[in-house]
C-alpha positions in Angstrom: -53.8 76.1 -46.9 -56.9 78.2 -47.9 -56.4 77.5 -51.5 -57.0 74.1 -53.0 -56.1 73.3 -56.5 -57.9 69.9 -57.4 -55.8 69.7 -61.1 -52.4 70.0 -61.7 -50.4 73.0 -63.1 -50.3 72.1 -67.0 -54.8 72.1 -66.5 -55.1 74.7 -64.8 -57.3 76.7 -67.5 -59.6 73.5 -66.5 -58.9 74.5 -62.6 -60.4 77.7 -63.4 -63.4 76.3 -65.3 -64.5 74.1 -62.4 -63.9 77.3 -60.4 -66.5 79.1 -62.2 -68.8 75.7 -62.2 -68.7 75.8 -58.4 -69.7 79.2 -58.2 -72.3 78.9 -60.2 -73.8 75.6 -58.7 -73.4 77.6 -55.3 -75.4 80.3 -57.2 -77.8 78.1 -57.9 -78.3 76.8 -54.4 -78.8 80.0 -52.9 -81.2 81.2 -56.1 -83.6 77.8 -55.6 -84.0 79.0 -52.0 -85.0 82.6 -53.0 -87.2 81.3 -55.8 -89.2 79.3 -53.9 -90.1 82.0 -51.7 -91.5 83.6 -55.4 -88.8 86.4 -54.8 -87.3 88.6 -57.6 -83.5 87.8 -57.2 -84.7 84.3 -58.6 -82.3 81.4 -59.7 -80.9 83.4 -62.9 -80.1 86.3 -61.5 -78.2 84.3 -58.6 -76.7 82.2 -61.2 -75.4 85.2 -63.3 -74.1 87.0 -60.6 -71.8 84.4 -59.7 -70.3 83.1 -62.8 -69.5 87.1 -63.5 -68.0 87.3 -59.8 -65.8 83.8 -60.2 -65.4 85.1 -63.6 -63.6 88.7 -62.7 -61.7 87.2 -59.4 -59.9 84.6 -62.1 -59.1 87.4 -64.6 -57.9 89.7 -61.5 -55.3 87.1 -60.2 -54.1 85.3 -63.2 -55.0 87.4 -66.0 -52.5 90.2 -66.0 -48.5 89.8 -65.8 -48.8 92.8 -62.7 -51.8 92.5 -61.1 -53.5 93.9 -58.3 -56.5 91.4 -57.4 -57.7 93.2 -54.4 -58.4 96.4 -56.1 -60.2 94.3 -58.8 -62.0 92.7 -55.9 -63.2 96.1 -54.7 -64.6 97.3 -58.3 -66.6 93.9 -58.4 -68.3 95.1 -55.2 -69.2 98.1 -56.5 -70.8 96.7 -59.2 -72.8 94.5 -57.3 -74.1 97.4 -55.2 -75.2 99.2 -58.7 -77.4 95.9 -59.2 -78.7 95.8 -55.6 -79.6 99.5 -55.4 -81.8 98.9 -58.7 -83.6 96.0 -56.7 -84.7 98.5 -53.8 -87.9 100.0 -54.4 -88.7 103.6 -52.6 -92.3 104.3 -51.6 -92.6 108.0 -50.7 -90.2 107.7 -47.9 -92.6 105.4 -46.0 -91.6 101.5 -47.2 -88.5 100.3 -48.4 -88.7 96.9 -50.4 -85.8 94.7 -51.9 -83.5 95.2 -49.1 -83.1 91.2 -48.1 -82.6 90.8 -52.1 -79.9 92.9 -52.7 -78.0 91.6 -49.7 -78.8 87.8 -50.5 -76.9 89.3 -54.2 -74.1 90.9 -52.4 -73.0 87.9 -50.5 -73.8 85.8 -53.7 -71.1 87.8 -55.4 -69.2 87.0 -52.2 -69.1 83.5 -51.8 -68.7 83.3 -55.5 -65.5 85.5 -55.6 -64.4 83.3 -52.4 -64.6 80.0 -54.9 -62.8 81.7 -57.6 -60.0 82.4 -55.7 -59.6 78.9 -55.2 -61.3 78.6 -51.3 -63.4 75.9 -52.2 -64.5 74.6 -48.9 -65.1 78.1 -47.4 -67.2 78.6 -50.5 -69.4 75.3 -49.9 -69.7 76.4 -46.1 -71.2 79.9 -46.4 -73.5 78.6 -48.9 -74.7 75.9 -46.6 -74.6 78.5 -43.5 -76.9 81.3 -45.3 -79.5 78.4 -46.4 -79.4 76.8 -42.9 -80.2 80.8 -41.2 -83.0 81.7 -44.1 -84.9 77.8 -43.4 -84.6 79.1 -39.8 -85.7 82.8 -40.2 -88.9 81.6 -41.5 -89.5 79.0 -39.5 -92.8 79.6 -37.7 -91.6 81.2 -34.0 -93.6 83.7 -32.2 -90.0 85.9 -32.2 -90.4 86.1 -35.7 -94.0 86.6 -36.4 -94.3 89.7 -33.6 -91.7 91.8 -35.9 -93.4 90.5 -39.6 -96.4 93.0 -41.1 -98.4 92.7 -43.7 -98.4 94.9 -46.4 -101.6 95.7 -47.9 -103.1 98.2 -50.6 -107.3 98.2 -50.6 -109.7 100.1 -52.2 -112.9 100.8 -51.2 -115.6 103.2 -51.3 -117.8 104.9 -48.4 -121.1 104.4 -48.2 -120.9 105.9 -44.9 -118.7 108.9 -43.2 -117.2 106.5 -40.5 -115.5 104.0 -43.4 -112.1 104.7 -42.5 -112.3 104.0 -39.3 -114.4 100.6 -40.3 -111.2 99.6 -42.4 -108.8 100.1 -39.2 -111.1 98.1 -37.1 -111.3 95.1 -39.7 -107.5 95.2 -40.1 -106.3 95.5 -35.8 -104.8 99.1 -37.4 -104.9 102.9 -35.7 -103.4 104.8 -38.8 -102.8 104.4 -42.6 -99.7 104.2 -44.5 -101.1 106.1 -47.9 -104.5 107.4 -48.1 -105.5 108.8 -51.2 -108.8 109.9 -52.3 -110.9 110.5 -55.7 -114.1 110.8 -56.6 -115.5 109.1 -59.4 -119.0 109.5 -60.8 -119.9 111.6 -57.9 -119.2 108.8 -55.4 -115.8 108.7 -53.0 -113.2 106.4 -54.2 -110.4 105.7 -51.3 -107.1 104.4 -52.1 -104.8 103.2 -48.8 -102.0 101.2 -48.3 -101.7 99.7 -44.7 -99.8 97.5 -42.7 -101.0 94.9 -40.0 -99.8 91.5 -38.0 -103.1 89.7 -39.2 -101.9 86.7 -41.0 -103.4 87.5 -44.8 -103.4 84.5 -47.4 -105.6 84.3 -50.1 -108.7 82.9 -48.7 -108.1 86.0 -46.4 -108.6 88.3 -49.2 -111.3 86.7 -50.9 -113.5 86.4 -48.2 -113.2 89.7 -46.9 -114.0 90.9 -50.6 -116.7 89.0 -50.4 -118.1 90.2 -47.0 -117.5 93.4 -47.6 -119.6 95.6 -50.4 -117.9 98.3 -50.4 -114.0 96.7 -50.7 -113.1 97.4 -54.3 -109.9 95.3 -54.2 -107.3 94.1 -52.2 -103.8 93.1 -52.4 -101.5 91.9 -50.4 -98.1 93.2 -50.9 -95.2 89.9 -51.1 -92.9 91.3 -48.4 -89.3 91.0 -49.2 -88.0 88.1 -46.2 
């Protein structure tokens, strides 16, 4: 039997509360992993989402003398995708961000739904399967790495013609992402958004500021993994 009930008939408002507890202690689980990673789709956001998914998969099977509970299902899928397409961010067709986000919501909503109808144990095990495949996705394998790039958005100015191609050479690149350039008190200003496999951390960034007179700034954009 796919559905458990732990309490007996006469507590089952209590059944249902314990539902939504599980959902949102699964919630949780899956947000903490996120969070750590300093993603958006935190720990609240995961938490929210599935209390409101356990929430509407209660009151579509129990809450109406006729009811429908797949259809209601269905709506609360919908929904989700409204809050997933609001986490993708566009970049003049070029770089899409949020993507891993707004799934890791959808199947939030998901496993959630799955513990308020009662499917405890299939619940628990998805949870414990999507952790186990994230810890493994970023576990430090050349498979991995080869397909990762950086994201970075520098500015710099040109105190010679050949800059550009100076910039390519220091980041193992043959073309820019963005380029955009100004000039500001008579001098060129260029703004560029790039992406390479050289591993950039903070020390990274602060000694090639550093090194580099004519680096303005740079910042490395979090990718979305």
């Amino acid at each position: 039997m796919l559905v458990i009930e732990l309490l007996p008939e006469n507590l089952f408002w209590l059944e249902c509360i314990l539902r939504v507890l599980f959902a949102i202690v699964l919630g949780f689980a899956l947000g903490v992993e996120r969070q750590l990673r300093l993603k958006v789709a935190g720990i609240r956001i995961h938490v929210v989402v599935a209390a409101g998914s356990a929430l509407f998969t209660i009151v579509s099977k129990y809450g109406f003398a006729v009811s429908d509970g797949a259809r209601v299902a269905a709506q609360v899928v919908s929904g989700i995708g409204f809050i997933g397409a609001g986490m993708i961010m566009h970049r003049q067709n070029v770089a899409v961000h949020g993507l891993t986000s707004a799934a890791g919501i959808w199947l939030t909503a998901a496993i959630a739904m799955t513990a308020g109808s009662g499917m405890y144990h299939i619940a628990l095990g998805a949870t414990i399967l999507i952790i186990l495949v994230q810890l493994f996705l970023h576990l430090p394998l050349r498979l991995f790495k080869e397909k990762h790039y950086n994201e970075i958005r520098i500015t710099f100015k040109s105190p010679t013609e050949d800059c550009p191609q100076t910039i390519k050479d220091l980041f193992e690149i043959t073309s820019f992402t963005q380029f955009k350039v100004d000039r500001v008190d008579g001098e060129l200003i260029y703004y560029a958004v790039i992406h390479t496999r050289m591993q950039v951390d903070a020390t990274f960034i602060r000694n090639t500021v550093n090194d580099y007179g004519y680096i303005i700034s740079l910042e490395k954009v979090e990718s979305d993994r």
